[in-house]
Residue, then its C-alpha position, 0 to 999 in steps of 0.5 A: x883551400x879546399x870548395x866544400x869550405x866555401x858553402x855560402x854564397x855572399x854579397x859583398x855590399x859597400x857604401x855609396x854617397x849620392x846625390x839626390x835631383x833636389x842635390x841633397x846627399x845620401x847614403x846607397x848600399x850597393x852590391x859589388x861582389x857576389x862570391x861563395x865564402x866560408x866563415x866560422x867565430x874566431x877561437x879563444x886564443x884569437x879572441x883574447x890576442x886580438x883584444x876583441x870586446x867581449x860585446x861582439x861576436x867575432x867572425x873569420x870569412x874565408x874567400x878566394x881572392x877577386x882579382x877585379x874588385x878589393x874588399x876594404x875595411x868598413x864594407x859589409x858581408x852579406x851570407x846566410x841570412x846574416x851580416x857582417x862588418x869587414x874589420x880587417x883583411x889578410x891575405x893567405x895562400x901566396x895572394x889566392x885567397x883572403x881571410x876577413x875579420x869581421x864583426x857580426x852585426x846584429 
C-alpha cells in the first residue's frame, strides 16, 4: 500500500449506550480510532456484484490495520467533512491493511 493513498485523516467513531444519574439510557458517539485513510465509490462491476441499491452511494475506505483496536460493522467513519457507515470489513495485504464497505450517509 503505498502513503500517498491514505490522504485523509479519520475518525472512526462507535455507539455507546450510557446511563444518565436519573438511570435513563442513552446513546453516546464516542471516537475510538483516529487513523489516515483513502476511500474512493466502488466500480460498476463491484456495485452490480455486490448487489448494492441503486439509493446508496457505495464507498471503499482503505486502512492499515490498527492493531489495538477492531473496527466492526455498524461503526461509523468520519473523513473530509463526510461520514460513512461500516457495511463490511476485509482484510488485505497478508493482515496489514483493511478494506471497508461502506455506505455514505447523507
Amino acid at each position: 500500500m503505498r502513503s500517498g493513498d491514505l490522504r485523509y485523516p479519520a475518525e472512526f467513531v462507535r455507539e455507546v449506550k450510557e446511563r444518565t444519574d436519573t438511570g435513563a439510557e442513552t446513546t453516546v458517539y464516542k471516537v475510538y480510532l483516529k487513523v489516515r485513510v483513502g476511500y474512493k465509490t466502488v466500480s460498476g462491476r463491484e456495485f452490480i456484484d455486490g448487489g448494492a441499491e441503486t439509493m446508496e452511494t457505495t464507498i471503499k475506505v482503505v486502512m492499515r490495520k490498527v492493531e489495538q483496536q477492531r473496527v466492526l460493522v455498524g461503526d461509523m467513519v468520519r473523513a473530509d467533512a463526510k461520514e460513512f457507515k461500516v457495511l463490511g470489513v476485509l482484510e488485505f495485504d497478508k493482515g496489514r491493511s483493511l478494506q471497508l464497505m461502506c455506505k455514505e450517509i447523507i
